[in-house]
MMTF fields as JSON, N, C-alpha, C and O atoms, coordinates in Angstrom:
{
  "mmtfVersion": "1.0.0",
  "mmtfProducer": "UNKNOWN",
  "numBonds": 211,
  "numAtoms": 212,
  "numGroups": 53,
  "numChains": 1,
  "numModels": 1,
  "chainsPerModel": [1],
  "groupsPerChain": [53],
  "chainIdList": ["A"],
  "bondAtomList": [4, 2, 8, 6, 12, 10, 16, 14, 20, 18, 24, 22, 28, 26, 32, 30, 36, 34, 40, 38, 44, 42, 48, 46, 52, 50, 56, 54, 60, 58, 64, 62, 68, 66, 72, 70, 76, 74, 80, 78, 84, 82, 88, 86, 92, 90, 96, 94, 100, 98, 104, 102, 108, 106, 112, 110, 116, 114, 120, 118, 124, 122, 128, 126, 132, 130, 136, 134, 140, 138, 144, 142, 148, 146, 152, 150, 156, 154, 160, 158, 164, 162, 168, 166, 172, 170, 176, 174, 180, 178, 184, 182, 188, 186, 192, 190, 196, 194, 200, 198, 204, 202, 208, 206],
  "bondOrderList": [1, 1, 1, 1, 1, 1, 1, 1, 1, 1, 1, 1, 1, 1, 1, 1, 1, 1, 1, 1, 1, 1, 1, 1, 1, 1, 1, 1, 1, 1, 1, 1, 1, 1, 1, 1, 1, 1, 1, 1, 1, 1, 1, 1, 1, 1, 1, 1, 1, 1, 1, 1],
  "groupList": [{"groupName": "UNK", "atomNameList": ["N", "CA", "C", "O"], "elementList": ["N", "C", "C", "O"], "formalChargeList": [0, 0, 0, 0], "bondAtomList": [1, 0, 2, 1, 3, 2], "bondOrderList": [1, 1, 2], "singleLetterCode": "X", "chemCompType": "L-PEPTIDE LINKING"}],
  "groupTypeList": [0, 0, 0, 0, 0, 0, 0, 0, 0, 0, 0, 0, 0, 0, 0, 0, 0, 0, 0, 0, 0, 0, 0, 0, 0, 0, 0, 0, 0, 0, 0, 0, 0, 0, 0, 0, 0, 0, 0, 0, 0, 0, 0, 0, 0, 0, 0, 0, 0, 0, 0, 0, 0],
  "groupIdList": [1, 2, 3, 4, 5, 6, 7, 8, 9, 10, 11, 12, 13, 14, 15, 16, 17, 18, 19, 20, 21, 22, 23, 24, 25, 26, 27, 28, 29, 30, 31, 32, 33, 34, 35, 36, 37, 38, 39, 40, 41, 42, 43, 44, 45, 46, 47, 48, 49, 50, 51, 52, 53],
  "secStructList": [7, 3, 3, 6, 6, 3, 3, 7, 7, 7, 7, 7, 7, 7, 7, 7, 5, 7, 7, 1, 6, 6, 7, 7, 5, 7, 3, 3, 3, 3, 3, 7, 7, 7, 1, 1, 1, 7, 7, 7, 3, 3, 3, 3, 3, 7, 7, 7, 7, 1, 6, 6, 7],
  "xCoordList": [-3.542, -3.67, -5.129, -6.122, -5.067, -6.867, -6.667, -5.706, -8.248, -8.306, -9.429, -10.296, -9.523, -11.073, -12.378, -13.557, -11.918, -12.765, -13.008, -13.73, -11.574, -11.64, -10.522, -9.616, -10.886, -9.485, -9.122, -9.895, -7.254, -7.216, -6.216, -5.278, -6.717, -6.249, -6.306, -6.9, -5.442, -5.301, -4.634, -4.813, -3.683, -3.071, -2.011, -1.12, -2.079, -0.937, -0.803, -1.702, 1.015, 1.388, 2.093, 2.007, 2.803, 2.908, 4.316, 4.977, 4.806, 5.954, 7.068, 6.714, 8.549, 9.431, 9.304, 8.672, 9.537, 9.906, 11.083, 11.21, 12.513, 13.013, 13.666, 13.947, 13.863, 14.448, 15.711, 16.43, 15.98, 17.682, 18.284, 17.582, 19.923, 20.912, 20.239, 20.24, 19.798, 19.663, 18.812, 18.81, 17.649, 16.449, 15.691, 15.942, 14.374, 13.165, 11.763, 11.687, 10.889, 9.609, 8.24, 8.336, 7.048, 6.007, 5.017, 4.849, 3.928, 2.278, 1.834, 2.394, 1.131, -0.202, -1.538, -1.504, -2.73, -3.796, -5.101, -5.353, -5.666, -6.627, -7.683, -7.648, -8.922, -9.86, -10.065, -9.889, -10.513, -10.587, -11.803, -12.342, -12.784, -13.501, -14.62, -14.446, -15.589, -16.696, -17.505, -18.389, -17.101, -17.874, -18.528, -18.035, -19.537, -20.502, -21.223, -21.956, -20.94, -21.781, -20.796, -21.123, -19.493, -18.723, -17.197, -16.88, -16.705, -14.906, -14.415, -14.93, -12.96, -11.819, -10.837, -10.626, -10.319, -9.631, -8.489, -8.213, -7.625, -6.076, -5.056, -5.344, -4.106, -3.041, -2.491, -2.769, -1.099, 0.282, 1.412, 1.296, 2.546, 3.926, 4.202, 4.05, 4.841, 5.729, 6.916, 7.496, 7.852, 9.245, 9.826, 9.309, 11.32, 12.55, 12.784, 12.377, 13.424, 14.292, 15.568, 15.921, 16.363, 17.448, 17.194, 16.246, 18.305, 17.959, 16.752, 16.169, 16.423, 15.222, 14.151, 13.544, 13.771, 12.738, 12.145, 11.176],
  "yCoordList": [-10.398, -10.449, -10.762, -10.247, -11.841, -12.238, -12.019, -12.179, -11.5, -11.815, -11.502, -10.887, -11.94, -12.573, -12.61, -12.622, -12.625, -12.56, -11.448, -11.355, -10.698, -9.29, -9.913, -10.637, -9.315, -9.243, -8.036, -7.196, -7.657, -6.344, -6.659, -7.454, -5.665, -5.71, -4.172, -3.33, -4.038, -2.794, -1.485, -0.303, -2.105, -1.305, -0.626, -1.2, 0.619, 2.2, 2.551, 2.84, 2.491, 3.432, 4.625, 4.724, 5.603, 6.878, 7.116, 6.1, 8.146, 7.812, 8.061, 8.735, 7.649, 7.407, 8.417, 9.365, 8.735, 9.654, 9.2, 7.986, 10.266, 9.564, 9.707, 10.869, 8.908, 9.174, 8.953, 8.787, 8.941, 8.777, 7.631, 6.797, 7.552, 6.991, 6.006, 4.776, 6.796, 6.512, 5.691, 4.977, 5.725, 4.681, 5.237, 6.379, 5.178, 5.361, 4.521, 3.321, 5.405, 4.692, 5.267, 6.286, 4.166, 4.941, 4.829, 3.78, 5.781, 5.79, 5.011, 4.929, 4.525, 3.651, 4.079, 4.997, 3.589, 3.91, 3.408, 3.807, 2.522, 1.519, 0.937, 0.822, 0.479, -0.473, -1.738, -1.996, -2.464, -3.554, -3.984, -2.882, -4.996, -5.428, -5.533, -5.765, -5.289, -5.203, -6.374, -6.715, -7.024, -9.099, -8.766, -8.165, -9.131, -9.456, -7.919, -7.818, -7.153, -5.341, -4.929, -4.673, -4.82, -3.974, -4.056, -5.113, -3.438, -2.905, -2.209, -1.479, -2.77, -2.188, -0.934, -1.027, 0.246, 0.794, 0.551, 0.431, 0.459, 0.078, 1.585, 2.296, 1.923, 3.01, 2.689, 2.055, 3.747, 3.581, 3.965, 4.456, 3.912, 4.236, 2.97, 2.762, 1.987, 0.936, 0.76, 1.844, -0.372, -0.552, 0.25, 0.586, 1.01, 1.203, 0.565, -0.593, 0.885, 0.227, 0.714, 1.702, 0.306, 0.863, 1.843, 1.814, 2.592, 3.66, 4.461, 4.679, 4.994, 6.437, 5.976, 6.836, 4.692, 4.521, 3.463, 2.799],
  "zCoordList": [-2.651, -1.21, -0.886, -1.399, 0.203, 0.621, 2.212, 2.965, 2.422, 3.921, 4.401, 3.781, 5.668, 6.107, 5.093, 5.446, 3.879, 2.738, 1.053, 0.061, 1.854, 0.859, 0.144, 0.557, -1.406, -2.228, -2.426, -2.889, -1.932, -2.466, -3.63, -3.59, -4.945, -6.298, -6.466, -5.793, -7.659, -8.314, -7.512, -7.801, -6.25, -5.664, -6.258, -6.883, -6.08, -6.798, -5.506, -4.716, -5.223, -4.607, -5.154, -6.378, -4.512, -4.832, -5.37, -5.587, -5.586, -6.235, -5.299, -4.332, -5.304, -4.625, -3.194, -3.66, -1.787, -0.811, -0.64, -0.477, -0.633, 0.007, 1.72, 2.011, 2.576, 3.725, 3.77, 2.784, 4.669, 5.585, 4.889, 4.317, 4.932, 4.834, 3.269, 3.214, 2.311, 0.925, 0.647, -0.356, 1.896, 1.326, 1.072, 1.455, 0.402, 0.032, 0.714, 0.978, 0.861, 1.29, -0.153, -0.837, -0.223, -0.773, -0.295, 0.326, -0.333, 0.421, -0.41, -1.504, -0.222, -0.501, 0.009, 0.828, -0.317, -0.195, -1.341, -2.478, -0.601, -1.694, -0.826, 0.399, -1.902, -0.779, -1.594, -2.784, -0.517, -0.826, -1.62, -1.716, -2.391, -2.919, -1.504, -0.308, -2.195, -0.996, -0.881, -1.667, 0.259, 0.805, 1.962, 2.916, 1.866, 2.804, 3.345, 4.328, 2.729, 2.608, 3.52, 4.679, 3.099, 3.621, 2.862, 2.316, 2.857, 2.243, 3.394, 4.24, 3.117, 3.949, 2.99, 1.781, 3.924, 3.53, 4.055, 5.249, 2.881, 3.764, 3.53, 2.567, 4.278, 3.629, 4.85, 5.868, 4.101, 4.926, 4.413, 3.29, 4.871, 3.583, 4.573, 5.777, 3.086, 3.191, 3.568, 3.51, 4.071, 4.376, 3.786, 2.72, 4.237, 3.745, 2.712, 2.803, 1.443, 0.497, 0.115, 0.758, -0.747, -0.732, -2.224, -3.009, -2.235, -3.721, -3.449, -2.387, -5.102, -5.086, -5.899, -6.536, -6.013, -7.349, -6.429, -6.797]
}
């Protein structure tokens, strides 16, 4: 993933949560490579999926 100049690499999210009607979500949480004297932190829990993994 690129943007306005950052690469984010080496993203780990967390292991399965699951919610409603048999989907799963996972957190995330990572920063980006530091361009131009600064880095971004990104996090969040991702889309719905189907199943527990």
């Amino acid at each position: 993933m690129f943007e306005d100049g950052h690469t984010h690499h080496k993203a780990y999210s967390g292991p399965a949560i699951p919610v409603e009607n048999g989907m799963h979500v996972h957190y995330y949480d990572f920063y980006t490579t530091e361009d131009n004297g600064h880095q971004h932190r990104v996090r969040g829990v991702d889309q719905p999926a189907p199943g527990n993994k």
